[in-house]
C-alpha positions, -999 to 999 in steps of 0.1 A, spaced: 141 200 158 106 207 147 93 243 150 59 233 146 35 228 167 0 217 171 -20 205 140 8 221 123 33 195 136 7 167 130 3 179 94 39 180 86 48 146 102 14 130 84 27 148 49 63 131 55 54 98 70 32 100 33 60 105 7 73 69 22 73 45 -5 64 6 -8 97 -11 -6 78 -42 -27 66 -17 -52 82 15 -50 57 39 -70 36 33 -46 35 54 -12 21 44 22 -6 64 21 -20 57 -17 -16 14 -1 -37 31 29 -13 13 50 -8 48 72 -33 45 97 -25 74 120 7 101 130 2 116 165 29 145 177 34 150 212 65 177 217 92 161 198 77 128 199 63 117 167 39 82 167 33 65 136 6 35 132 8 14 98 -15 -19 90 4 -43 70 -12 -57 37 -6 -93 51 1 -98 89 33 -111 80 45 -89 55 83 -86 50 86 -50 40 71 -35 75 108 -34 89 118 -16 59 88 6 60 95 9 98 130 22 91 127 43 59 96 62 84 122 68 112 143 81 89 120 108 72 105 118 102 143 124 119 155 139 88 122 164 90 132 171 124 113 151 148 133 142 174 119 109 187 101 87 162 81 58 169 65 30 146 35 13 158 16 -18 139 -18 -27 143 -34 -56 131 -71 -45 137 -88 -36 118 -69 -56 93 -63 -39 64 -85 -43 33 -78 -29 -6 -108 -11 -2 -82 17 19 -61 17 -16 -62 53 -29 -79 59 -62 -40 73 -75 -22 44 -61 -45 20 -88 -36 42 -111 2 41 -103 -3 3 -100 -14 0 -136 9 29 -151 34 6 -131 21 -31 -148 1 -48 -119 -31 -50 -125 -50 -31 -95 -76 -48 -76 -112 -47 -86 -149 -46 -67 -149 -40 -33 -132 -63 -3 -160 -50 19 -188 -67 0 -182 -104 20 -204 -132 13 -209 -163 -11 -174 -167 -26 -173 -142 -57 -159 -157 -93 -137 -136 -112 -152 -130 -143 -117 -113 -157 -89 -94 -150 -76 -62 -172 -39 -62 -188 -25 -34 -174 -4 -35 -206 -27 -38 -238 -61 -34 -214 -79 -67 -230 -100 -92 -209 -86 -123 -221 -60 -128 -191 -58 -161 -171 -48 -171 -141 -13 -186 -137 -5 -190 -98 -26 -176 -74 6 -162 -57 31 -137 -79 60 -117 -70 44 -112 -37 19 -130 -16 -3 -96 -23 -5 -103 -58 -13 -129 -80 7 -138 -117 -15 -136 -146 -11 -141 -186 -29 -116 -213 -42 -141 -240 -40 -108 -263 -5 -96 -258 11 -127 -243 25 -105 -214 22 -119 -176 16 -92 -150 9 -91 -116 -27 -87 -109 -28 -69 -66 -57 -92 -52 -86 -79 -38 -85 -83 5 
């Protein structure tokens, strides 16, 4: 059982629920997606709300579970898992360290801003994560997930996963 209480509960379930990783790609945490929305503690009674990158997203019951789990193993003795929709969730809530990880990783991370809506934009070019030239091209708009698209570097013949920008 948690000793904590307070903001000092809060902190520590918010700290935990962070160290959860992507199940799809597993450097990635929760928090550097920006997927972990909120972590309310109430006595024992932790509540956890997460935004999926895509409303249907396969690895939210996986995410779900592995946050039950932390948060128990912590000490919390009721843990809840909440998903909201709204506001969806956008790239522009990636952490600066999770594009980094993303790249370290081989996926290219996404580029401008999701925010910036309007006349549809052209991508000019994406960077290898691998060799960092410009000369990549599109292969399928969808890769290894439907978060990502598959993309060829013309320079060191590598595909990679490029995240898209939402």
């Amino acid at each position: 059982m948690v000793s904590a209480t307070g903001t000092d509960a809060r902190t520590l379930a918010w700290e935990v629920a962070a160290t959860v990783c992507d199940p799809e790609i597993p450097v990635l945490t929760i928090a550097d997606l920006g997927i972990l929305r909120a972590v309310e503690v109430r006595g024992g009674h932790v509540g956890v709300t997460i935004t999926p990158t895509y409303s249907g997203c396969p690895a939210m019951d996986t995410i779900r579970d592995d946050l039950t789990l932390a948060l128990s193993a912590a000490g919390f003795a009721e843990v809840e898992v909440s998903l909201t929709l709204s506001p969806a969730w956008t790239t522009d809530w990636m952490s600066d360290d999770g594009k980094r990880k993303l790249t370290e990783y081989g996926i290219a991370p996404p580029s401008g801003r999701a925010a910036a809506r309007g006349p549809i934009r052209v991508e000019i070019a994406v960077k290898c994560p691998r060799c960092g030239s410009l000369s990549t091209r599109m292969v399928s708009r969808f890769g290894s997930t439907s978060c990502k698209a598959l993309y060829e570097c013309r320079a060191c013949l590598e595909p990679f996963d490029h995240f898209k920008v939402h």
